[in-house]
Structure formats: structure tokens, C-alpha cells
Predicted model as a PDB file, atoms N, CA, C, CB and O in Angstrom, pLDDT in the B-factor column:
MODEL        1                                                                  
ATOM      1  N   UNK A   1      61.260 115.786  46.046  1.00 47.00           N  
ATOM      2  CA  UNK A   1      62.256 116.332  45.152  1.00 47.00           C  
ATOM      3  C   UNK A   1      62.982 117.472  45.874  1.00 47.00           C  
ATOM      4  CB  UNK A   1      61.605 116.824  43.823  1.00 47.00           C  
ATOM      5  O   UNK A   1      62.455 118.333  46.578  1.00 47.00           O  
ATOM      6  N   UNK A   2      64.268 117.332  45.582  1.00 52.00           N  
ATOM      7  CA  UNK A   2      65.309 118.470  45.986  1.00 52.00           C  
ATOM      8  C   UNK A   2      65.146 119.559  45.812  1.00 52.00           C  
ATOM      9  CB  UNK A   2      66.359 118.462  45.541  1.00 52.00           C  
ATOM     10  O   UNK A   2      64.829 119.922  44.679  1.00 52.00           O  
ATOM     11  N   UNK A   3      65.319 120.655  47.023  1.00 54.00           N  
ATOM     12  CA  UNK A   3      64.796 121.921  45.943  1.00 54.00           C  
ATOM     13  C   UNK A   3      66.196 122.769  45.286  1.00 54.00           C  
ATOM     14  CB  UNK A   3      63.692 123.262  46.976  1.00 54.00           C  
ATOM     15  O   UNK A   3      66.089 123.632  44.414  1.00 54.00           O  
ATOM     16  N   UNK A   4      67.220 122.428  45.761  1.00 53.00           N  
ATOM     17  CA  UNK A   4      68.593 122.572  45.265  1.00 53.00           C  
ATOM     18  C   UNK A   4      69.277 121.129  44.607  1.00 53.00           C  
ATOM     19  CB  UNK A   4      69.476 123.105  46.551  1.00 53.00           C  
ATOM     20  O   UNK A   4      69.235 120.075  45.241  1.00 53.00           O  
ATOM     21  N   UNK A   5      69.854 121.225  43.371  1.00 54.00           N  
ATOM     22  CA  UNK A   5      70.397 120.594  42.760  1.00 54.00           C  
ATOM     23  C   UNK A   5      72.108 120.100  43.401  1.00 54.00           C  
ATOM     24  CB  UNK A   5      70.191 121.315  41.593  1.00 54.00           C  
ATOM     25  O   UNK A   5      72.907 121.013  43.612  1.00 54.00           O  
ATOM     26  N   UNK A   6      72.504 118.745  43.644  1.00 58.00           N  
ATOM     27  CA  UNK A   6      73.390 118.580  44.360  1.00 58.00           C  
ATOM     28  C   UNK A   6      74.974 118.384  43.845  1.00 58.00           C  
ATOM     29  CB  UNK A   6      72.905 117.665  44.995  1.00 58.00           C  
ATOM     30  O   UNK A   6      76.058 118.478  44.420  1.00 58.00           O  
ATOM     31  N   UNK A   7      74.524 118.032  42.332  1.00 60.00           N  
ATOM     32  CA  UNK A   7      75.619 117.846  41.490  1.00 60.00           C  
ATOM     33  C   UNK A   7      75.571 118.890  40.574  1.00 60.00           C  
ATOM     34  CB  UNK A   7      75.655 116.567  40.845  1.00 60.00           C  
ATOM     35  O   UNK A   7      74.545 119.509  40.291  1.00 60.00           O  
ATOM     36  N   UNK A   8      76.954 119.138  39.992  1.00 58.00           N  
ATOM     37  CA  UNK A   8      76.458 120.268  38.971  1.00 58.00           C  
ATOM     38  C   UNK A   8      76.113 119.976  37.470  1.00 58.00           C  
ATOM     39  CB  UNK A   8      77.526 121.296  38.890  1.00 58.00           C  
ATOM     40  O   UNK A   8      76.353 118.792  37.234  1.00 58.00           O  
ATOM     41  N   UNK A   9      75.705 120.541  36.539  1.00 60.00           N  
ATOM     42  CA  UNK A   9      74.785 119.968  35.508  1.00 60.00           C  
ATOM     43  C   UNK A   9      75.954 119.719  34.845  1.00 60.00           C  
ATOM     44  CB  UNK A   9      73.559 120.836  34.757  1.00 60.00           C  
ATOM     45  O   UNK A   9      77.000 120.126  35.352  1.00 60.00           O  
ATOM     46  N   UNK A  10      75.983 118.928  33.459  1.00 57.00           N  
ATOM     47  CA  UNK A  10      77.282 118.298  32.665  1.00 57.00           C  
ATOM     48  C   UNK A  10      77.795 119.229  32.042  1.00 57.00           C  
ATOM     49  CB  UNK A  10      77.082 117.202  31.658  1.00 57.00           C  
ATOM     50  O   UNK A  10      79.006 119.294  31.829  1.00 57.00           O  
ATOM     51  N   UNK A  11      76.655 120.389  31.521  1.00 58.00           N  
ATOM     52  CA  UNK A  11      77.278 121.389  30.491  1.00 58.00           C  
ATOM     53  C   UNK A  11      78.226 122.652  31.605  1.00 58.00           C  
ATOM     54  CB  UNK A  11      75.712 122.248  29.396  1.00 58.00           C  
ATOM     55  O   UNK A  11      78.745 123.671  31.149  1.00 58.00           O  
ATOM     56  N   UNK A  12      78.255 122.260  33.040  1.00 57.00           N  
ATOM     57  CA  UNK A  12      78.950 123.205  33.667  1.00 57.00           C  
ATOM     58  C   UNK A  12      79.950 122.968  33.741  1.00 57.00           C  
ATOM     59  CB  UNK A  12      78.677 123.535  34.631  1.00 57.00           C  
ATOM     60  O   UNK A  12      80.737 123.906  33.872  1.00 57.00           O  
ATOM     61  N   UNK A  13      80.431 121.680  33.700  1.00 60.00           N  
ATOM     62  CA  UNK A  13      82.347 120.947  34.135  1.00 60.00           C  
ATOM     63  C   UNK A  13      83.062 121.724  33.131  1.00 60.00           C  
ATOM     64  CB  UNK A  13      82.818 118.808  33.751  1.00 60.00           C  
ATOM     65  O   UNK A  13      83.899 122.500  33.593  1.00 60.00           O  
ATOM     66  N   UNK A  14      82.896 121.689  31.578  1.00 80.00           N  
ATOM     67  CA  UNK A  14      83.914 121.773  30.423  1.00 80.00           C  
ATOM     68  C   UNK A  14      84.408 123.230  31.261  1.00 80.00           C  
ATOM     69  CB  UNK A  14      83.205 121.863  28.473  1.00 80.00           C  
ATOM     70  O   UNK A  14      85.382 122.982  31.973  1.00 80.00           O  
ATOM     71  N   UNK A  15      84.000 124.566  31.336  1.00 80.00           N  
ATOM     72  CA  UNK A  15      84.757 125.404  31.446  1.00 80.00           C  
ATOM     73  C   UNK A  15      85.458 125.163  32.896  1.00 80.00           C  
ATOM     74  CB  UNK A  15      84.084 126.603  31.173  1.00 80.00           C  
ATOM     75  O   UNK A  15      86.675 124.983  32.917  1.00 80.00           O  
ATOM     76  N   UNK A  16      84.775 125.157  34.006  1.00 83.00           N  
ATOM     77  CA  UNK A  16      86.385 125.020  35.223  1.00 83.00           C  
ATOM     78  C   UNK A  16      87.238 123.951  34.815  1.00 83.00           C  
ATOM     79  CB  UNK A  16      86.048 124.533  37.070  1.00 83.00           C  
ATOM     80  O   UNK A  16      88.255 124.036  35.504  1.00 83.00           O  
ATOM     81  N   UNK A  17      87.330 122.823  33.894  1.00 86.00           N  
ATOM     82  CA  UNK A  17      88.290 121.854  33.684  1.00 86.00           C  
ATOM     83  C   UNK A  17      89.095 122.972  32.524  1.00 86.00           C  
ATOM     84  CB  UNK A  17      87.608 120.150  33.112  1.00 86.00           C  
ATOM     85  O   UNK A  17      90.298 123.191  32.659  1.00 86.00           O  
ATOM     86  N   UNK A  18      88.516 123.450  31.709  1.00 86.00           N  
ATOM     87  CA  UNK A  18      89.407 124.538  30.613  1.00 86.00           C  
ATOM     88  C   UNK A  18      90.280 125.561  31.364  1.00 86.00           C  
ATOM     89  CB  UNK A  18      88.312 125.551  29.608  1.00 86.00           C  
ATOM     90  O   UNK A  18      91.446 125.766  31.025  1.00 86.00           O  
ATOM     91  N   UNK A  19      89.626 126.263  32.498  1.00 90.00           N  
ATOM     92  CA  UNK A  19      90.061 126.878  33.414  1.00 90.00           C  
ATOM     93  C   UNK A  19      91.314 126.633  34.058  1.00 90.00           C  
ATOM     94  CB  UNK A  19      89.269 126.853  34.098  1.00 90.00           C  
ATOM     95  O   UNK A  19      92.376 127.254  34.099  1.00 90.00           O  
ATOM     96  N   UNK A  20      90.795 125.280  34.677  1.00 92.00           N  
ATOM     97  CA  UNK A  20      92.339 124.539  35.672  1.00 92.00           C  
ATOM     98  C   UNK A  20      92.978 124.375  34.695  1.00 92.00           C  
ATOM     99  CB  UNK A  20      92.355 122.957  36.636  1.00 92.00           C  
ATOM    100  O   UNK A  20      93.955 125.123  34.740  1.00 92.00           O  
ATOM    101  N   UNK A  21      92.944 123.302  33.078  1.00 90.00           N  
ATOM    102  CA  UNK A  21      93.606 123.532  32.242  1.00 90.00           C  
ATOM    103  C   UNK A  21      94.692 124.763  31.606  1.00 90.00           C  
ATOM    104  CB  UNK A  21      92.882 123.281  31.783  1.00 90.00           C  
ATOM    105  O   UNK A  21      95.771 124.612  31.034  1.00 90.00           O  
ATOM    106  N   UNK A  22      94.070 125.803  31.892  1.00 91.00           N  
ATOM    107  CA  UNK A  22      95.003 126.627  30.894  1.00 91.00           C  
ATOM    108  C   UNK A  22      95.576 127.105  32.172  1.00 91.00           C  
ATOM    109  CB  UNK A  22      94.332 127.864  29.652  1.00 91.00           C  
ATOM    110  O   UNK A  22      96.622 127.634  31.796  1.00 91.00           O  
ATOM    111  N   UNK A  23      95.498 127.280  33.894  1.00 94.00           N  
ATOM    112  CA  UNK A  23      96.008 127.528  34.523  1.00 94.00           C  
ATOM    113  C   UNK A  23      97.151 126.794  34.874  1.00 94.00           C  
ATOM    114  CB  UNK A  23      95.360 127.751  35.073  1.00 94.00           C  
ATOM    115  O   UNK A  23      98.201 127.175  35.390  1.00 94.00           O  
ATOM    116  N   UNK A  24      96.811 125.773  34.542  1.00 93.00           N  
ATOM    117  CA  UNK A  24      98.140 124.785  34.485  1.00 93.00           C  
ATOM    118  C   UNK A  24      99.185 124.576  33.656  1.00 93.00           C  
ATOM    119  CB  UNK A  24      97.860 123.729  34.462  1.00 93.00           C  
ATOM    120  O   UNK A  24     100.296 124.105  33.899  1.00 93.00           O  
ATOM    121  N   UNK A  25      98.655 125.022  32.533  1.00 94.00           N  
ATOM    122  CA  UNK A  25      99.779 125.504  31.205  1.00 94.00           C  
ATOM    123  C   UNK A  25     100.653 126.681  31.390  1.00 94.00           C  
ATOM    124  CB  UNK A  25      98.982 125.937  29.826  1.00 94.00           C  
ATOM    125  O   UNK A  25     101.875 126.762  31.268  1.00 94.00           O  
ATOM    126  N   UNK A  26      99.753 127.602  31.717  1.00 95.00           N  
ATOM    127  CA  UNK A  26     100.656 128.848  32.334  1.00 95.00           C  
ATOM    128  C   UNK A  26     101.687 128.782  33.533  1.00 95.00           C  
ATOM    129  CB  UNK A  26      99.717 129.854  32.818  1.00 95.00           C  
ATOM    130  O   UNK A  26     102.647 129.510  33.786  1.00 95.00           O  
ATOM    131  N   UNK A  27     101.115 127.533  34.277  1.00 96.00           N  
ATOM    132  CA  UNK A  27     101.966 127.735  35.604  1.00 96.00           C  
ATOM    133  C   UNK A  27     103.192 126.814  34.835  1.00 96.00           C  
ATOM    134  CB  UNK A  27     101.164 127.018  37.376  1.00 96.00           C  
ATOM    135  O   UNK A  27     104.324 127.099  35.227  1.00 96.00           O  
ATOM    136  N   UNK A  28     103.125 125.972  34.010  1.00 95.00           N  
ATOM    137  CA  UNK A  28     103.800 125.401  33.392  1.00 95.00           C  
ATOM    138  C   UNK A  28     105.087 125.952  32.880  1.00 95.00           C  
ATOM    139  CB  UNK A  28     103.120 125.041  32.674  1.00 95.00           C  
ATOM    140  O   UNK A  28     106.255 125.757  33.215  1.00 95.00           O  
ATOM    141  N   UNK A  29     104.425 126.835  31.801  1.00 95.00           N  
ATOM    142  CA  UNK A  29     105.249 127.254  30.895  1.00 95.00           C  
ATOM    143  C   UNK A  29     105.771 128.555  31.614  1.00 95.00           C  
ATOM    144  CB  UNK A  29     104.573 127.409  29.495  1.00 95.00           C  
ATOM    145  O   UNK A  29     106.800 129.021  31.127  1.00 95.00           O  
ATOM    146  N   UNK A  30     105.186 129.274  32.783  1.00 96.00           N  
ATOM    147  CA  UNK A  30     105.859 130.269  33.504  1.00 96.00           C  
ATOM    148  C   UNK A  30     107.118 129.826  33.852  1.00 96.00           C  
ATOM    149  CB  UNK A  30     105.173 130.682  34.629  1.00 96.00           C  
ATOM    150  O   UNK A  30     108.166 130.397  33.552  1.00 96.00           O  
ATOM    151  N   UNK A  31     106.962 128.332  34.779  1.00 96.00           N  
ATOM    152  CA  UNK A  31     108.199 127.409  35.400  1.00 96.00           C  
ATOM    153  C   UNK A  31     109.085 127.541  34.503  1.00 96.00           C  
ATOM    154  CB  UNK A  31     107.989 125.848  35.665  1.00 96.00           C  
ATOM    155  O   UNK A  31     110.173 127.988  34.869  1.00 96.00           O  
ATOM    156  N   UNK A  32     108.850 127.126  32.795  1.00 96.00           N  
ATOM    157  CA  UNK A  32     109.818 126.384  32.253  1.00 96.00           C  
ATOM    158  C   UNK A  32     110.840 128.181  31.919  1.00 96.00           C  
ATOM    159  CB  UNK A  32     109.103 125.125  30.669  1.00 96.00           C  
ATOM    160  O   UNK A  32     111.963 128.226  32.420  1.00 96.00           O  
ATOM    161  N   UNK A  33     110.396 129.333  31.194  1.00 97.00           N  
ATOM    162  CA  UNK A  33     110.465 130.484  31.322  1.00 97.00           C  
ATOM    163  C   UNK A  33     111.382 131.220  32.663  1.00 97.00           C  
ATOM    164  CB  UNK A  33     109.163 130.725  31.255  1.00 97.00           C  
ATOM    165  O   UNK A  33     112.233 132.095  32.501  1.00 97.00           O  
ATOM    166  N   UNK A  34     111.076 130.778  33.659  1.00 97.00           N  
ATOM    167  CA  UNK A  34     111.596 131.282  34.490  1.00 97.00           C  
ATOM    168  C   UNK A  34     113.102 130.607  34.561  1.00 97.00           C  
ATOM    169  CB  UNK A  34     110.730 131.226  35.570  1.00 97.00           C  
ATOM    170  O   UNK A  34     114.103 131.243  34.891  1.00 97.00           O  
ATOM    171  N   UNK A  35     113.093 129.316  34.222  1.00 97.00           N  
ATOM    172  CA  UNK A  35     114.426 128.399  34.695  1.00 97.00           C  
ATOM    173  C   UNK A  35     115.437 128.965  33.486  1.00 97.00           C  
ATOM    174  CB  UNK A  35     114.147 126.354  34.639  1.00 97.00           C  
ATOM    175  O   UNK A  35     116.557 129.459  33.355  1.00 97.00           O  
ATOM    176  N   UNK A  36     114.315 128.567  32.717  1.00 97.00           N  
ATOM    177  CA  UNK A  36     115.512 129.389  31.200  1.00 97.00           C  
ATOM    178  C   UNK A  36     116.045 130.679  31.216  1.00 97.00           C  
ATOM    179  CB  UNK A  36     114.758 129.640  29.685  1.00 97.00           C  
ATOM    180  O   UNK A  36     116.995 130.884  30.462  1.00 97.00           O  
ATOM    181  N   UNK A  37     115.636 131.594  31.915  1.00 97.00           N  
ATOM    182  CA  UNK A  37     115.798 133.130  31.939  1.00 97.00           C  
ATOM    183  C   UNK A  37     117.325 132.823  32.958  1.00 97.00           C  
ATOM    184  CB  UNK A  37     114.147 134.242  32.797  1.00 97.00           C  
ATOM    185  O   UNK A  37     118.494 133.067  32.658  1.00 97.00           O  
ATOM    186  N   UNK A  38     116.706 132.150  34.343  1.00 98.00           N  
ATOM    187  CA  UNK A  38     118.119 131.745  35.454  1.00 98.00           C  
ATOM    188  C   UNK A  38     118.957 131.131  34.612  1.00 98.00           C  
ATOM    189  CB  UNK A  38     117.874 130.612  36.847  1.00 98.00           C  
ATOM    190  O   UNK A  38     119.793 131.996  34.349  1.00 98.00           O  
ATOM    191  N   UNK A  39     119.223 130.185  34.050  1.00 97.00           N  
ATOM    192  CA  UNK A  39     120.175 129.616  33.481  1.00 97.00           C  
ATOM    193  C   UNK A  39     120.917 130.309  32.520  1.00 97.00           C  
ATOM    194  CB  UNK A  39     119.767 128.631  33.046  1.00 97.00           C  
ATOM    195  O   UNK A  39     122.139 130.188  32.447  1.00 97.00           O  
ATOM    196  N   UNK A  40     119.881 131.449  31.345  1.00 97.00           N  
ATOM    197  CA  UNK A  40     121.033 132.036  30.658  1.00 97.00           C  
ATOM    198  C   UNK A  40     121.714 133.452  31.328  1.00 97.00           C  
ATOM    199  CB  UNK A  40     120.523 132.326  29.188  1.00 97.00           C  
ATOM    200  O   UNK A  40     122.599 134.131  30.807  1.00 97.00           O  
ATOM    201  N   UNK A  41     121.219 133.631  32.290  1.00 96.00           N  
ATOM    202  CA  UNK A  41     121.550 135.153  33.006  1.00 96.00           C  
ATOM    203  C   UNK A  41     123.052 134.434  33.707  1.00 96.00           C  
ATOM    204  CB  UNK A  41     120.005 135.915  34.504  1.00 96.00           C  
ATOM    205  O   UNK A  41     123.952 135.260  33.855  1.00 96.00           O  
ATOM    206  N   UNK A  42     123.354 133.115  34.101  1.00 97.00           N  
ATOM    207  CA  UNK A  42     124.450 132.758  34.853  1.00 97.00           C  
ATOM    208  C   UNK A  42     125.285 132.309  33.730  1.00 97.00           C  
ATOM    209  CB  UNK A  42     124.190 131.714  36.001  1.00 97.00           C  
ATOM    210  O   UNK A  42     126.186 131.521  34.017  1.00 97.00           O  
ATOM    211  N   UNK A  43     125.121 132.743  32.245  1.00 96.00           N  
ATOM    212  CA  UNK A  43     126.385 132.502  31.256  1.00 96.00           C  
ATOM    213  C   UNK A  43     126.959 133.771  31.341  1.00 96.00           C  
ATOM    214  CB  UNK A  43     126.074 132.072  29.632  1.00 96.00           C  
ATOM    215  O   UNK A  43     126.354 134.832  31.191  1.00 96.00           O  
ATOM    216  N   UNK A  44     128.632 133.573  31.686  1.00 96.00           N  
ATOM    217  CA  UNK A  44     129.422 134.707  31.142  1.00 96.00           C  
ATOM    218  C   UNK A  44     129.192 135.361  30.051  1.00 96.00           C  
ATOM    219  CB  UNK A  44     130.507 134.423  30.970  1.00 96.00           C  
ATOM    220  O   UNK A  44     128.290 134.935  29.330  1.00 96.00           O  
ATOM    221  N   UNK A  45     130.017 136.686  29.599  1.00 95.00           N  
ATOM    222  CA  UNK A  45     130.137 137.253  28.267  1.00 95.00           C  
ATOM    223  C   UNK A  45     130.911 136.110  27.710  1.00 95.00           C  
ATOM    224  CB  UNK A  45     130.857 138.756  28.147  1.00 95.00           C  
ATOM    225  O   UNK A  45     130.579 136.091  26.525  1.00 95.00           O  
ATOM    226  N   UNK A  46     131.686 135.232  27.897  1.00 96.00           N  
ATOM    227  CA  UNK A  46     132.831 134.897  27.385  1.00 96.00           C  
ATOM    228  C   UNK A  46     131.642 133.536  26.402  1.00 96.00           C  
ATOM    229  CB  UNK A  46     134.339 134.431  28.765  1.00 96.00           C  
ATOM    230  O   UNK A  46     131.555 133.196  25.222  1.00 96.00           O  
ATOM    231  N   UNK A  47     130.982 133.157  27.589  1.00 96.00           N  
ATOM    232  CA  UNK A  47     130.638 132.180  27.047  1.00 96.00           C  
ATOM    233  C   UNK A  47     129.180 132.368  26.209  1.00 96.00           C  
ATOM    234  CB  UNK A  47     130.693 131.231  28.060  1.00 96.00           C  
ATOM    235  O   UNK A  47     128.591 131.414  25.702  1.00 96.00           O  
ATOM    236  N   UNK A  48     128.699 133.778  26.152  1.00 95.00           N  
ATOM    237  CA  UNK A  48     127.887 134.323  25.553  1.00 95.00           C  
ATOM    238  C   UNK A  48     128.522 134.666  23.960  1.00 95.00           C  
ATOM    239  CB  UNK A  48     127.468 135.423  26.437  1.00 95.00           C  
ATOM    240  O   UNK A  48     127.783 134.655  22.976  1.00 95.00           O  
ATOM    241  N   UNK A  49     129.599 134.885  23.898  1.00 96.00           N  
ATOM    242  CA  UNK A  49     130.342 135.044  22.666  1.00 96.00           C  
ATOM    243  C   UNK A  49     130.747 133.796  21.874  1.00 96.00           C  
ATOM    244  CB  UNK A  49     131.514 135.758  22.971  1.00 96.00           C  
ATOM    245  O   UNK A  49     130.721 133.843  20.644  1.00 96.00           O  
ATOM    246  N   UNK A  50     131.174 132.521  22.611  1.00 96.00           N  
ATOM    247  CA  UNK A  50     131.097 131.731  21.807  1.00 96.00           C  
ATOM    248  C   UNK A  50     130.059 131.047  21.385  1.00 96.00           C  
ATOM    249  CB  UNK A  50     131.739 131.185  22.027  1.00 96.00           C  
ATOM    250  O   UNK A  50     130.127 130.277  20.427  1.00 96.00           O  
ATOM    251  N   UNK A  51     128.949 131.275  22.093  1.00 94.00           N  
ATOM    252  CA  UNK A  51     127.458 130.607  21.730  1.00 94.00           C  
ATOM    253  C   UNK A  51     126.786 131.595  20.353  1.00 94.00           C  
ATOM    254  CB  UNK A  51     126.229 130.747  23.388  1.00 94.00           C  
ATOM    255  O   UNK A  51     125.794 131.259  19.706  1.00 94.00           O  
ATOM    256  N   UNK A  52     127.685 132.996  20.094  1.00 95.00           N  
ATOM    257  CA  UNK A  52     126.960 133.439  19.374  1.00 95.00           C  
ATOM    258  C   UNK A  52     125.527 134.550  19.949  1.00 95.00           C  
ATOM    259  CB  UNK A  52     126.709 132.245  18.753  1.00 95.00           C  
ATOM    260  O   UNK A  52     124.833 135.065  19.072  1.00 95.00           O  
ATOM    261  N   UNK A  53     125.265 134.777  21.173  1.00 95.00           N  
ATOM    262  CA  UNK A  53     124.453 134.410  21.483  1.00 95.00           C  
ATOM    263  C   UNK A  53     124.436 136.460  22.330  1.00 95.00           C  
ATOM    264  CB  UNK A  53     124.554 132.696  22.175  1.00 95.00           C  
ATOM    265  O   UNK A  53     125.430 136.895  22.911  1.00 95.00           O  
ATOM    266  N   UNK A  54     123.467 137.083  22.201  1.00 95.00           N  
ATOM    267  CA  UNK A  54     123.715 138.179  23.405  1.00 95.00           C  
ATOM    268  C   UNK A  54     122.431 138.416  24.130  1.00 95.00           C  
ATOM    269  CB  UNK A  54     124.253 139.678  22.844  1.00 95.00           C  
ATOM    270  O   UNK A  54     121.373 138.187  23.544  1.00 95.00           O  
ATOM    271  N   UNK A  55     122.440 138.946  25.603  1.00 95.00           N  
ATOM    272  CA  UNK A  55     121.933 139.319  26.368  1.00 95.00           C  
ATOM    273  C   UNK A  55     120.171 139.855  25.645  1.00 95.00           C  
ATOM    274  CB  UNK A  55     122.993 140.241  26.969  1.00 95.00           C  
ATOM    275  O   UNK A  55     119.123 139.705  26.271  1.00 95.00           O  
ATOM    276  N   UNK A  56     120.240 140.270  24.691  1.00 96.00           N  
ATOM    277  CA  UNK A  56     119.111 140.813  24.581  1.00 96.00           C  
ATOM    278  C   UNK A  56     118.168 139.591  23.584  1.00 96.00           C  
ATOM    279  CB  UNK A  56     119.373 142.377  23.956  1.00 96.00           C  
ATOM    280  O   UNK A  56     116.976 139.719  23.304  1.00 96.00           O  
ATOM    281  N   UNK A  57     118.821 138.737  23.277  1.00 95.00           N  
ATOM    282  CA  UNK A  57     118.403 137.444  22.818  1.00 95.00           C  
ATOM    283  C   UNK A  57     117.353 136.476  24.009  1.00 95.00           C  
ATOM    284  CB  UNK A  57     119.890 136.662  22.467  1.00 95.00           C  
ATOM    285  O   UNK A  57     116.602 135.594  23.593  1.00 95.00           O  
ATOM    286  N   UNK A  58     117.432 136.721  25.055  1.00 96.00           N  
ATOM    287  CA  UNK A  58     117.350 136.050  26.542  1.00 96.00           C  
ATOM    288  C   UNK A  58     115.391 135.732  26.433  1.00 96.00           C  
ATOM    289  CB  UNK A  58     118.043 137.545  28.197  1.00 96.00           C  
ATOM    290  O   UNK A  58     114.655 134.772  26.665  1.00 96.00           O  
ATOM    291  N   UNK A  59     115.232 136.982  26.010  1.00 96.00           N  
ATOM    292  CA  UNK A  59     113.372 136.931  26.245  1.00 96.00           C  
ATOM    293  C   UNK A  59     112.566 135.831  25.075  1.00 96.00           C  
ATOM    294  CB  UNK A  59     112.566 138.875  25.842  1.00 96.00           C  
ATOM    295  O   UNK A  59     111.552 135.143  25.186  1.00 96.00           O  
ATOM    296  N   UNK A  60     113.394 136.007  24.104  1.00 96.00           N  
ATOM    297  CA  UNK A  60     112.939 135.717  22.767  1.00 96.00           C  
ATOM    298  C   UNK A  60     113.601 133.744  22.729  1.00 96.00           C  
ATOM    299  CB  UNK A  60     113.853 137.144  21.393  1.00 96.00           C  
ATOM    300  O   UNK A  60     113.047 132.844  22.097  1.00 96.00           O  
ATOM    301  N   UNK A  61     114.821 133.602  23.567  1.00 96.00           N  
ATOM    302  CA  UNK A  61     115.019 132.391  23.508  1.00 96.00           C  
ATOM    303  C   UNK A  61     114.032 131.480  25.302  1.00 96.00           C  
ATOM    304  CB  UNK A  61     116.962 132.368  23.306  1.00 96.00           C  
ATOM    305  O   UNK A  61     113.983 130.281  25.576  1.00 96.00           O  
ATOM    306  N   UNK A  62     113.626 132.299  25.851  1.00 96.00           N  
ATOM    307  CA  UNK A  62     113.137 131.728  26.903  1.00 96.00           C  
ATOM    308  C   UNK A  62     111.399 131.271  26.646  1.00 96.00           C  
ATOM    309  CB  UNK A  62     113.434 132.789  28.089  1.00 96.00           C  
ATOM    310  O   UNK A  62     110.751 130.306  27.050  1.00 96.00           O  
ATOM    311  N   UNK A  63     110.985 132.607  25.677  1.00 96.00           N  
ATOM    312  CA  UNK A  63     109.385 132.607  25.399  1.00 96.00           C  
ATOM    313  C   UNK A  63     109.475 131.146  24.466  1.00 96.00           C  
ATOM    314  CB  UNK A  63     108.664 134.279  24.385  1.00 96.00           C  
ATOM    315  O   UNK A  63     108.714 130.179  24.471  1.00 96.00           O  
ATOM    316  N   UNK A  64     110.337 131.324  23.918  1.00 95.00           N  
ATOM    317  CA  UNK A  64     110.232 129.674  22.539  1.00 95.00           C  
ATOM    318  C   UNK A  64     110.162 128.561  23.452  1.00 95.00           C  
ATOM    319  CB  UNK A  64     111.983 129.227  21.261  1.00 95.00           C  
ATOM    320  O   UNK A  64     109.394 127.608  23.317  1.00 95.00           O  
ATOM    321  N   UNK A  65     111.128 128.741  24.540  1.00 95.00           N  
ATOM    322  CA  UNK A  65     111.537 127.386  25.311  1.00 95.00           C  
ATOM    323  C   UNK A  65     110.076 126.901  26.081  1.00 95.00           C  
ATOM    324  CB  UNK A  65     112.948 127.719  26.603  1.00 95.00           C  
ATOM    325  O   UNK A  65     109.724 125.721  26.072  1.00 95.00           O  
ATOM    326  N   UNK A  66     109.203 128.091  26.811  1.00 94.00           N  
ATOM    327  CA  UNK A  66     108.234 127.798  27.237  1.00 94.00           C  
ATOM    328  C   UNK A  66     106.849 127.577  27.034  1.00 94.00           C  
ATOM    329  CB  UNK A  66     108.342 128.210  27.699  1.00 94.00           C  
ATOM    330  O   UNK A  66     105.911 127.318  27.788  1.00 94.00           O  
ATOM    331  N   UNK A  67     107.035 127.834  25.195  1.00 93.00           N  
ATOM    332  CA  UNK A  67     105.938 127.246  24.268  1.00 93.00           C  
ATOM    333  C   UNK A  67     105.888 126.135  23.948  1.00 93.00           C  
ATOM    334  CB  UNK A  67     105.832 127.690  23.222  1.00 93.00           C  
ATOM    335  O   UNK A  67     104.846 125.562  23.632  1.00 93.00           O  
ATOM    336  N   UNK A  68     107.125 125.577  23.973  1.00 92.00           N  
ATOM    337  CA  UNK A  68     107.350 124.282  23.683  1.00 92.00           C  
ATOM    338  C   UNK A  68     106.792 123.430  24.787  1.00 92.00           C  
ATOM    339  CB  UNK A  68     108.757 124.058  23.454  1.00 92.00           C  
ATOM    340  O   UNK A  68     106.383 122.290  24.566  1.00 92.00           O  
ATOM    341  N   UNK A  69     106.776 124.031  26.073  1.00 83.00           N  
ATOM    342  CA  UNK A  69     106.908 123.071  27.446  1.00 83.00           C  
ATOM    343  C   UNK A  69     105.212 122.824  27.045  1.00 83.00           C  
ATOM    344  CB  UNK A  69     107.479 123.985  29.412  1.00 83.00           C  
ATOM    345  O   UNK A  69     104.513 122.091  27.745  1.00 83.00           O  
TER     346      UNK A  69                                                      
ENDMDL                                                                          
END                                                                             
């Protein structure tokens, strides 16, 4: 008999798979967050006015976008 165990036991996988999991959501939803932030920072005022839409709106419409992702 082994005196070290070679595989790891079953009840050890769930958390590093939860782990890589939620690291992957974050890297996710960071991506999607980040693109949305670039994209509305390159709208004019002009075109910020007809969207309705202002500058300080930017965090609050990017965090939604990357909950969704």
C-alpha cells in the first residue's frame, strides 16, 4: 500500500472547480465591463444627448451589462 495517496479524494474537486468557476465569471464579466466602459467613453456629447444618456450613467450601465454576461 501507498504511503501517499495519488489521486485526490472526491470531496476535494468541488471547491478548485468552484474556484476556476467563479474565476472565470469574473474574468468574464470583467471582459464584458471593460468593452462596455471603451465603447461608451468613444460616444460624443452630441451623441450622448440624443441617447438621453450622461457620462456619469457609464458605471451603472456597464456593471448591468456585465451581470448579464
Amino acid at each position: 500500500m501507498a504511503m501517499y495517496q495519488t489521486t485526490a479524494p472526491a470531496i476535494a474537486l468541488p471547491l478548485p472547480r468552484r474556484l476556476f468557476e467563479r474565476f472565470a465569471t469574473w474574468r468574464r464579466q470583467s471582459a464584458v465591463y471593460r468593452a462596455t466602459m471603451d465603447e461608451l467613453n468613444s460616444l460624443g456629447d452630441r451623441e450622448l444627448l440624443d441617447l438621453n444618456m450622461s457620462r456619469a450613467d457609464f458605471d451603472k450601465i456597464a456593471r448591468d451589462a456585465a451581470l448579464k454576461a
